[in-house]
C-alpha positions as CSV (number, residue, x, y, z in Angstrom):
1,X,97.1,98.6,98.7
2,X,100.6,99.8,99.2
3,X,102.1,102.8,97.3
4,X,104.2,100.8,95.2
5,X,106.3,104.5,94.2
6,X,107.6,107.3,95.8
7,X,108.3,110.6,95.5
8,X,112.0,111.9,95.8
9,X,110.8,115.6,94.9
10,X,109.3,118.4,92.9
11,X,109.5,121.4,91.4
12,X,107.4,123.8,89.7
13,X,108.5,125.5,87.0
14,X,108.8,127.8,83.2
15,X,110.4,124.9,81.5
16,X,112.4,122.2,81.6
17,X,115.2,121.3,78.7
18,X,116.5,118.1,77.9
19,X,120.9,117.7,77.2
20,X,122.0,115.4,75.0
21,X,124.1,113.7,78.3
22,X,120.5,113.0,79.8
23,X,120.7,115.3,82.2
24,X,117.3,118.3,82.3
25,X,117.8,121.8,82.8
26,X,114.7,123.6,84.8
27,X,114.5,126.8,84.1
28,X,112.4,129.8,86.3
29,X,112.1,127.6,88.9
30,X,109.5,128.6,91.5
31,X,110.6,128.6,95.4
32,X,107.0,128.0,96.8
33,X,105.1,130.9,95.4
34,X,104.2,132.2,91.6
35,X,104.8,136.1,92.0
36,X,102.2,138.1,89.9
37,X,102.8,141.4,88.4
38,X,99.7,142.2,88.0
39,X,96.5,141.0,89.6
40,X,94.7,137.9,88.9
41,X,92.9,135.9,86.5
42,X,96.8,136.0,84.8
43,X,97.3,134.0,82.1
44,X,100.8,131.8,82.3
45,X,102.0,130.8,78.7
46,X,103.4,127.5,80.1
47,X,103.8,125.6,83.2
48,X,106.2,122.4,83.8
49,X,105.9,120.2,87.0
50,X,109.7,118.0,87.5
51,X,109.2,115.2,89.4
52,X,111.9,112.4,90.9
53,X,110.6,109.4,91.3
54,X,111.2,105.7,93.3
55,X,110.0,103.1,91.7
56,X,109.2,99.3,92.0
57,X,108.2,98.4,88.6
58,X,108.6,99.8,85.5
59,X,104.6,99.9,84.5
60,X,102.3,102.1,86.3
61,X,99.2,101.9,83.8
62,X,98.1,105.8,83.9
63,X,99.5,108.7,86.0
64,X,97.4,112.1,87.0
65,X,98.7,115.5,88.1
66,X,96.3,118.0,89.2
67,X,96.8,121.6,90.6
68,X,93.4,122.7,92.4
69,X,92.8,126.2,93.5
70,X,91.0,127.2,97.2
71,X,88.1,127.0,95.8
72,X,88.3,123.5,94.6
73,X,88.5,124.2,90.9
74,X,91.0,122.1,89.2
75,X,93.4,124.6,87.2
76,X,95.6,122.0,85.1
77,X,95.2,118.4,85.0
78,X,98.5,116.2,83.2
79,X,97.7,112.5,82.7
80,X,99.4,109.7,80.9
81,X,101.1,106.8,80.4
82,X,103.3,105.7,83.5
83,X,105.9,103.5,81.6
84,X,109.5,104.1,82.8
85,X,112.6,101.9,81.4
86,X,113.7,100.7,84.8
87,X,113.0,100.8,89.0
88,X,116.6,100.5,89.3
89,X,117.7,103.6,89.6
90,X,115.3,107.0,89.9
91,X,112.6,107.9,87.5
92,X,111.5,111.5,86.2
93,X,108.2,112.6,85.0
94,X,108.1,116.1,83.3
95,X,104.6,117.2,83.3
96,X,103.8,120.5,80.8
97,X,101.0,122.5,80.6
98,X,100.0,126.0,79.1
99,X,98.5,128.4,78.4
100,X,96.5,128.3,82.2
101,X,95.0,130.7,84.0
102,X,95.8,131.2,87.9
103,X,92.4,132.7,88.8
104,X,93.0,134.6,91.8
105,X,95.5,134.9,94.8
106,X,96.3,132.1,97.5
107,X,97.3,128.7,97.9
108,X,97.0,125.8,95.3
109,X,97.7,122.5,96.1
110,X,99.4,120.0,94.0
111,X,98.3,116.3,93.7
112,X,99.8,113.4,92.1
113,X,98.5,109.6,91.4
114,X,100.0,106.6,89.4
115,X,97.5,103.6,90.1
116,X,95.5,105.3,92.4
117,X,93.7,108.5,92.7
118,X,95.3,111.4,93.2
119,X,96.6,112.7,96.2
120,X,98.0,116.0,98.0
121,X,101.6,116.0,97.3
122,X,102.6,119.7,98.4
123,X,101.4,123.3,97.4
124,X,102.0,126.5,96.2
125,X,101.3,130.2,96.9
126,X,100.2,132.8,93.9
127,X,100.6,135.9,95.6
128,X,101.7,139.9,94.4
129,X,105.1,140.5,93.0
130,X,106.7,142.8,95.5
131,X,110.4,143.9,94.7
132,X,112.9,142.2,97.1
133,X,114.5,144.5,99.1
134,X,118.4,145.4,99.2
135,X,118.7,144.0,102.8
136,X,116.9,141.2,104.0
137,X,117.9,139.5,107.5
138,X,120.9,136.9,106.9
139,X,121.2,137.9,103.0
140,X,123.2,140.7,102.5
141,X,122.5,142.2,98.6
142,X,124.1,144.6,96.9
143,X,123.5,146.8,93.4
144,X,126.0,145.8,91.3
145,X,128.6,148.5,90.8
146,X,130.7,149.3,87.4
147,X,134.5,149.6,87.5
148,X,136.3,147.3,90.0
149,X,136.5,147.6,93.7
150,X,139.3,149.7,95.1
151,X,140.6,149.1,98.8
């Protein structure tokens, strides 16, 4: 059977809020890795997965979103109704989950089914919290300094 969706993107995240205007705001969103500050099992208070999706049809019966650890444990599971209100135009899901545990270091992976089992859509990394450093290869940070600059 064909995939009769697709995904644009998505993004893992601290929370997602909802404007008035439609439009969502994702908050502490992760670029690829969840930085711990201390070591694992950590407990995470909440977790939101953002997904944009293409649709053909407005009725997918059930969706599942899983994220699985190294080991093969599942750490969250999200399931529901896939209704949306039209495949005209792109389609989000918001997934939210919490409290969790992220058990130990490495890599999880993220899978995501509507009509069909799940399967691997990308992954993530749960790995120390080291401070970035001042310099860093084609960035250039700075401190931020009081007063104004003088010339």
């Amino acid at each position: 059977m064909a995939k009769s969706f697709k995904v644009r993107s998505w993004v893992l995240c601290d929370d997602v809020r909802f404007e008035a205007n439609g439009k969502h705001i994702l908050v502490g969103v992760y670029p690829g890795a969840i930085r711990l500050r201390k070591p694992p099992p950590v407990a995470v208070s909440t977790l939101f997965v953002w997904l944009q999706l293409e649709l053909t049809k407005v009725d997918y019966g059930e969706y599942e979103l899983r994220i699985v650890d190294a080991r093969e444990a599942l750490v969250a599971r999200f399931h529901g109704i896939a209704r949306f209100k039209s495949a005209d135009e792109p389609a989000t899901l918001v997934c939210s989950t919490g409290p969790l545990t992220i058990p130990d270091y490495g890599i999880y992976r993220v899978e995501f089914g509507m009509e069909t089992p799940p399967r691997l859509l990308g992954s993530f990394a749960a790995c120390p919290f080291e401070e970035a450093p001042l310099s860093v290869p084609g960035l250039l940070r700075s401190r931020a300094r009081p007063g104004l600059q003088t010339h």
